[in-house]
C-alpha positions, 0 to 999 in steps of 0.5 A, spaced: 759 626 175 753 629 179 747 629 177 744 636 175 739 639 180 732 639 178 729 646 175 725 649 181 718 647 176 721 640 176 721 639 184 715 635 187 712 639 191 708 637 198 704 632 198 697 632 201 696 628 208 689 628 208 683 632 205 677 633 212 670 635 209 667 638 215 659 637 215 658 645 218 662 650 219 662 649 227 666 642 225 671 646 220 672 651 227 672 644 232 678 641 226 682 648 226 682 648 234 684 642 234 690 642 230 692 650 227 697 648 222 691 644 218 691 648 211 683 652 209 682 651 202 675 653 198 678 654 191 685 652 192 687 656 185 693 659 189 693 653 195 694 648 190 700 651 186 704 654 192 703 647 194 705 644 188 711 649 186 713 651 194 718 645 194 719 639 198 717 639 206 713 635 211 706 632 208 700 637 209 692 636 211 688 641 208 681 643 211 676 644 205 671 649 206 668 649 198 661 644 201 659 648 206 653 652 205 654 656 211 659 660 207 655 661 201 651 666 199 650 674 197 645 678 201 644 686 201 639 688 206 640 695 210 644 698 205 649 693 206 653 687 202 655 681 205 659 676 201 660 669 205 666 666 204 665 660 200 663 665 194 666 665 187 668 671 183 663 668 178 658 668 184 659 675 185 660 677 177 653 673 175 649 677 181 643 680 178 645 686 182 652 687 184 654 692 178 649 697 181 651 696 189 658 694 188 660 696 181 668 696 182 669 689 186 664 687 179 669 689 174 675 686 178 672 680 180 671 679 171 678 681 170 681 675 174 684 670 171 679 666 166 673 664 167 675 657 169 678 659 175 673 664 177 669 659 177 673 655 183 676 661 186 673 665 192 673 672 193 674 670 200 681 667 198 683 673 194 684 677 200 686 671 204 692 670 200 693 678 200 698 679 195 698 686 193 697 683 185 690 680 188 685 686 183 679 684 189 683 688 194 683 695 191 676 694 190 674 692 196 679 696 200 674 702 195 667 700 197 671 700 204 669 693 206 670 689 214 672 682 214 669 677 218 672 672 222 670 667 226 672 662 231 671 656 237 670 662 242 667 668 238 667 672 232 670 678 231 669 683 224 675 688 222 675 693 217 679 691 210 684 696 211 686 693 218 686 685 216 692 686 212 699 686 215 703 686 209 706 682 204 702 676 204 700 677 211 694 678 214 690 679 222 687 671 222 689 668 228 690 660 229 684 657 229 680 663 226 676 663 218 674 668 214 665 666 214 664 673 210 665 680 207 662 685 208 661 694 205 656 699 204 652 698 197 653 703 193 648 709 192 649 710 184 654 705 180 656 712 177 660 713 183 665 707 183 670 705 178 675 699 178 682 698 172 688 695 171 693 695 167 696 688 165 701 686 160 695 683 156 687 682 155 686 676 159 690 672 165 694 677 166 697 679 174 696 686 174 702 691 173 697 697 177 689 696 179 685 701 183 680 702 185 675 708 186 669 710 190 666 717 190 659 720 194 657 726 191 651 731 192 646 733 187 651 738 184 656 734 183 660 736 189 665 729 192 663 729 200 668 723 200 672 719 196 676 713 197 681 710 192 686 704 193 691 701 189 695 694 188 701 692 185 705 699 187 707 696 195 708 690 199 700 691 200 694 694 197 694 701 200 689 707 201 691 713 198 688 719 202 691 724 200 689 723 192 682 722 196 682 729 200 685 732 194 678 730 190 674 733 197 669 739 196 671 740 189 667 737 182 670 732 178 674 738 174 680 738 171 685 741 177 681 737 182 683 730 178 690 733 176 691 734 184 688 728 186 693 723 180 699 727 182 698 726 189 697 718 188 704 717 185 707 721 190 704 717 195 707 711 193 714 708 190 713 701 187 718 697 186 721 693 180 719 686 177 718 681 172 712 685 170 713 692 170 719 697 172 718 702 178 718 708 173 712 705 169 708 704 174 710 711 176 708 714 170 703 711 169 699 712 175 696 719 174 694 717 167 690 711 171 687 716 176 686 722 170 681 715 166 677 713 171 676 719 175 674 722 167 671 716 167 666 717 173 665 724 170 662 722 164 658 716 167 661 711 164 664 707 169 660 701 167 661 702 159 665 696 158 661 692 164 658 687 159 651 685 158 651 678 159 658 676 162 660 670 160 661 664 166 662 658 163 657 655 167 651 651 164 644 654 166 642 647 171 650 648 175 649 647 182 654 646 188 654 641 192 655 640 199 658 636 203 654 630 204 657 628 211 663 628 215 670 624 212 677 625 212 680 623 205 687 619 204 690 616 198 687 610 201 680 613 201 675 611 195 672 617 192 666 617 187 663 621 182 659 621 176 663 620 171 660 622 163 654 620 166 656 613 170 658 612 176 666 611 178 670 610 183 677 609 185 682 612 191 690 616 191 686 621 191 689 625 197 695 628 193 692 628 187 689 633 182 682 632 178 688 632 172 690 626 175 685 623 177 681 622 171 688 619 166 691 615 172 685 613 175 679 613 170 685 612 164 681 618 160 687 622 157 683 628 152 684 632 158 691 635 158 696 637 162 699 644 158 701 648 164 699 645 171 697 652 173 690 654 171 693 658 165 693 654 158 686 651 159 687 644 156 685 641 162 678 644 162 672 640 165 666 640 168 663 639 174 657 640 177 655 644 170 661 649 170 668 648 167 674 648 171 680 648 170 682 640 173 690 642 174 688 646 180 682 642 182 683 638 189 681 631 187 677 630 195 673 635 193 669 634 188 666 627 191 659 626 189 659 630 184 658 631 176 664 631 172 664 631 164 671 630 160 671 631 153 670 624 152 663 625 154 662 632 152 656 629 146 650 628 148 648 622 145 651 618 139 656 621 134 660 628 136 657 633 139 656 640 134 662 643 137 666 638 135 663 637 128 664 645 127 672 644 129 673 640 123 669 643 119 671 650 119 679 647 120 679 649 127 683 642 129 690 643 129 695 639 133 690 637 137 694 638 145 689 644 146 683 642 143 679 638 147 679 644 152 677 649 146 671 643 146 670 643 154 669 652 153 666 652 147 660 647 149 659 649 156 659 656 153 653 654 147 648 652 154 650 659 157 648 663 152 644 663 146 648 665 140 654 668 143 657 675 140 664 674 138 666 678 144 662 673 148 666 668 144 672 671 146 671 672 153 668 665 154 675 663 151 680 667 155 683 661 159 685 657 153 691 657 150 692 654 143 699 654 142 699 654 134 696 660 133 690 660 128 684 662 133 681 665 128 678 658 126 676 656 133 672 663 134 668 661 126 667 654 129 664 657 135 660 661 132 658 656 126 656 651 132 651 656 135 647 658 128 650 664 128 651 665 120 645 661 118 
């Protein structure tokens, strides 16, 4: 008798030739010239797990962006936003200035997956990737972006809404990279809005975004609106005949109706494993009626919190790649390990997960879920919690990384860890050292947390035997809170 098949969760996937760390964005361009089929990766959240779950093939060498300064940065000048490739969706979120220039791309950038995983992923990635799920694009598409791409022979920049092509396909030649995005900033923040609507709070993919950018006079009169939404088609898409219904008028009653009547007619989703067509359908206008309202009252940034939770220490850095290399799974790798030094090689292929039990042989980070969802693998490196299932082992070379196992600061627990057991947070233990990761980096980042901003700062970890009330009151007895 043959032996059952593997589950399609359980097949290995391909495996990692070698990581190149290119010293300027000028080699990186010099290394994709000379072989195409090397793979960019700056976050790898999506490019890790496709890897991981596309099955067996022929080995891949991926070309890694996350060390290069060149794409790093937010800068607004001229009345214009550049956002370089290499910058993460926290990035965006912890920037001062960004819920008054670009408000929707704020909101949707504070609604993707955790904290953990916004620390890694790029917004350049999200629009790479270019699912129609992916909640930056309808914001992006709304504030009415250009994309930047360069190459060997030149750059080139193309409006948002040309760079897609349709499902998961885009306008990047061979040998091009994404370097920058860029849109107008905004006049007033009251005039742009973003939603979504998902199956639940936190980790959700998206059953419907949108985003919406409105100029209007000092009457209140719309001179021009844009309006985009996701996960209705095999792209995100504009929706002009919503916008032209918005033209001329106020925000009132019958130029909304108009405009969520003319959206839902425009559009004709599909069914999947989140949402029916008809559901979507239907709840199209009821989307557009809220946000327009929304904007109408100016309440557009009155969920925007007013401390966003990053799960970043306050002396975070990122570093940059030291010097030119080419990582196999022969090639030694080192860190600062929980404050000691450390190396070891097979690192090509692996995940930081990985590396740290098989190679350091620290087992209190876990492996619940291996894509970035449960957050039992949470650890920190350079001073920002991660997720280490979905972290490529290269690619935190010459960094600092803490697991739970040095978490404390000194001799005995840390406060976090004595307040678990004493409010009874500890249960089965599996996703424990996760919540200690969060809890703990969550504590450096703000002072005496607000329940809602324990919550948030705990949206990437899941505890499978419930009880997260407990866990919530020890964060909370850590921080002093209710003394």
């Amino acid at each position: 008798m043959s032996a059952s098949p593997l589950h399609h969760v359980q097949a290995p996937g391909r495996s990692v030739r070698a990581v190149e760390r290119p010293r300027s964005l000028t080699h990186a361009l010099e290394i994709l010239a000379a072989d195409p089929t090397v793979q960019p990766i700056a976050g790898g959240t999506d490019l890790l797990l496709d890897l991981h779950r596309g099955g067996p093939g022929d080995p891949v060498t991926l070309l890694d962006l996350s060390g290069l300064a060149e794409l790093r940065g937010i800068t607004m000048e001229g009345g214009r936003v550049r956002i370089g490739a290499g910058v993460t969706h926290n990035e965006v979120i912890a920037h001062p200035d960004m819920p008054a220039v670009g408000l929707p791309l704020a909101q949707a950038c504070l609604e993707i997956a955790s904290p953990q995983l916004r620390n890694r992923a790029t917004v350049a990635g999200n629009i790479a990737t270019a699912s129609p799920a992916n909640d930056t694009i309808s914001a992006l598409l709304a504030l009415d972006a250009s994309v930047t791409l360069a190459s060997l022979v030149g750059q080139r920049t193309i409006a948002l809404d040309d760079f897609f092509t349709g499902f998961r396909s885009t306008a990047i030649e061979p040998g091009e990279l994404i370097t920058a995005i860029e849109f107008p900033a905004m006049a007033s923040p009251a005039d742009g809005i973003w939603v979504k609507l998902g199956n639940r709070a936190a980790q959700a993919i998206s059953v419907v975004h949108l985003g919406i950018v409105l100029d209007r006079d000092h009457a209140g009169v719309v001179r021009s609106a844009r309006i985009a939404i996701g996960s209705v088609a095999a792209r995100v898409v504009l929706l002009p005949e919503a916008a032209e219904a918005l033209i001329g008028s106020p925000l009132i009653g019958d130029a909304i109706e108009q405009a969520a009547q003319a959206a839902a007619a425009a559009v004709a989703p599909i069914d999947d494993v989140r949402a029916t067509a008809i559901y979507r359908l239907d709840t199209i206008p009821t989307l557009i009626t809220r946000a327009l309202e929304a904007i109408r009252g100016g309440r557009s940034a009155a969920a925007w919190p007013p401390r966003p939770v990053c799960l970043t220490t306050p002396d975070s850095t990122r570093a940059a790649t030291a010097d030119a290399a080419s990582v196999t799974d022969d090639t030694p790798v080192t860190i600062r390990l929980n404050g000691a030094s450390f190396t070891a090689a097979s690192a090509a292929s692996a995940t930081l997960l990985d590396w740290l039990r098989d190679q350091a042989g620290l087992t209190g980070t876990k492996e619940g879920c291996a894509e970035g969802e449960c957050g039992a693998c949470t650890v920190q490196v350079d001073g920002q919690t991660v997720m280490s299932c979905l972290t490529s082992t290269p690619q935190v070379a010459g960094t600092d990384v803490i697991t739970v196992e040095g978490i404390a600061p000194g001799i005995g627990p840390h406060k976090i860890q004595e307040a678990f057991v004493d409010e009874f947070a500890v249960q089965c233990g599996f996703c424990i050292p996760g919540f200690i990761m969060s809890g703990a980096t969550l504590l450096d980042e703000v002072d005496q947390p607000t329940e809602d901003e324990i919550r948030l700062g705990l949206s990437g970890n899941i505890c499978r035997c419930t009880g997260y009330y407990p866990i919530v009151q020890a964060i909370r007895t850590a921080s002093g809170a209710d003394s």
